[in-house]
N, C-alpha and C positions, 0 to 999 in steps of 0.2 A: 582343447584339453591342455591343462597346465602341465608344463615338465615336472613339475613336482608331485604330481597325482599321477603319474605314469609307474613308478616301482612299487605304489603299495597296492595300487589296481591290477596289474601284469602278475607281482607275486599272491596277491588273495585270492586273484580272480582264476590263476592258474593250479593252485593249488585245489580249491571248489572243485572246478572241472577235472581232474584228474578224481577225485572224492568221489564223483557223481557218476561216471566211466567205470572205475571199479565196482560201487555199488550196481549197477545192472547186471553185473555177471555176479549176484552175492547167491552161494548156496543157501538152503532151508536154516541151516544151525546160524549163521552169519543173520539171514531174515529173522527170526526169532528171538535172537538175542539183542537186532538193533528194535525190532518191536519191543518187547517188555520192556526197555531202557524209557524208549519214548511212550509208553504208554504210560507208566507210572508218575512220569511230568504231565501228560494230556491225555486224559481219562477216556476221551474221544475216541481216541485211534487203536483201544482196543477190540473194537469193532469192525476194523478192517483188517483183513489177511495179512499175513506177515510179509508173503512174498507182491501182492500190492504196495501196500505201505512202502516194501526198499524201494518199488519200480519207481513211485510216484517222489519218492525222496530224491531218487536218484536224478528223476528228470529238474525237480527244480533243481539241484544244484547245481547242475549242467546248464540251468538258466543263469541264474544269480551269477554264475562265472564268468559266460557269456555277457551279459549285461556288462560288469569290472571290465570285461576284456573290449569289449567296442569301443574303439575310439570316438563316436558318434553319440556314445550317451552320455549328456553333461553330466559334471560332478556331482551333480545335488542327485540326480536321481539314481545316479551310483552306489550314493551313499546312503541313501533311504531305501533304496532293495538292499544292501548288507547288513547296514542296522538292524533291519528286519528280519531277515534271514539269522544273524548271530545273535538276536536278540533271543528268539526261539529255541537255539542254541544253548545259550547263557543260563536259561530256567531250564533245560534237562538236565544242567551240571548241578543246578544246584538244588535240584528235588530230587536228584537219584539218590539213593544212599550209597555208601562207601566212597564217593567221586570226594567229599569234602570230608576236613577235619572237626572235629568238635562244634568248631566254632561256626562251622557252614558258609566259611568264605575259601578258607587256602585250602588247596589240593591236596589230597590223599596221593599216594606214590601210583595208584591206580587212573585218580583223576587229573594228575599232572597232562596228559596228551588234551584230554577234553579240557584244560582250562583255558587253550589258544583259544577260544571262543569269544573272550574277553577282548584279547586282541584284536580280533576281527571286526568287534565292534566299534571298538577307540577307530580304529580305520574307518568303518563306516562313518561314525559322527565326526569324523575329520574333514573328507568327505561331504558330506551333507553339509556340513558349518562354512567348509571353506566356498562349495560351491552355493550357498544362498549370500555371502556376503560379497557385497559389490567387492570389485576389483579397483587400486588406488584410481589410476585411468578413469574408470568412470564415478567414484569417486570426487573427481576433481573437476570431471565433466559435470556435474549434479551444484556441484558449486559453485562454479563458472556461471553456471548457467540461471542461477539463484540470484546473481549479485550484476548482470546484467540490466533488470529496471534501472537499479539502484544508479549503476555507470552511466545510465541512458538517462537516466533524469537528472544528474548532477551534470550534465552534459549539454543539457537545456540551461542550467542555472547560470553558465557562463557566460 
């Protein structure tokens, strides 16, 4: 793991986890009102129990956190489970009503807390980009090692 992917994965990933901890203990009114929220983005999940639905929210989150928080899981797949996860996110903020303004991008004074979700994602595809793109190191090995015939037959020529 790079030092530099260590404070946006500790803080996202700990925040998640903490998210997902409180959602297991959510009473019935807390269930129901995070159901309708989500069901009105994914029409699907009006079909499961309120108090399901937090369980099962609850536990991914408490996933997705965990995964951030391993030091053992490369960056790329770090950041393709958060993408994912705030991705999912990102379309509840922005199919709920009252969460956005007019224009259905910036926050309502309501939807200001639910727009970190955006953030989460820049983190995720930060994440995911930085861990698919080689590192200079190899890099330079890829090059090196490309231009070796080349060294090796000009080496004959002499």
């Amino acid at each position: 793991m790079k030092l530099s992917h260590i404070p946006p994965r500790l803080a996202t990933g700990a925040f998640i986890v903490n998210t997902g901890f409180t959602k297991l203990s959510a009473d019935d009114d807390t269930a129901k009102s995070l159901h309708g929220m989500a069901s009105g983005a994914y029409p699907f999940v009006s079909d499961v129990e309120p108090q399901t639905f937090v369980k099962a929210l609850a536990i991914t989150e408490i996933a997705v956190g965990g995964v951030l928080l391993a030091p053992f899981v490369p960056a790329w797949l770090a950041g393709l489970t958060l993408t994912g996860f705030s991705g999912g996110l990102v379309r509840l903020y922005l199919k709920t009503p009252g969460l956005t303004q007019e224009d259905g991008i910036r926050p309502t004074q309501k939807g200001t807390p639910v727009a970190k979700d955006f953030w989460m994602l820049g983190i995720g595809l930060g994440l995911l980009i930085d861990g698919l793109t080689p590192s200079r190191k190899k890099r330079r090995a890829v090059r090196h090692a490309a231009r070796a015939p080349i060294r090796k037959a000009a080496a004959m020529h002499r």
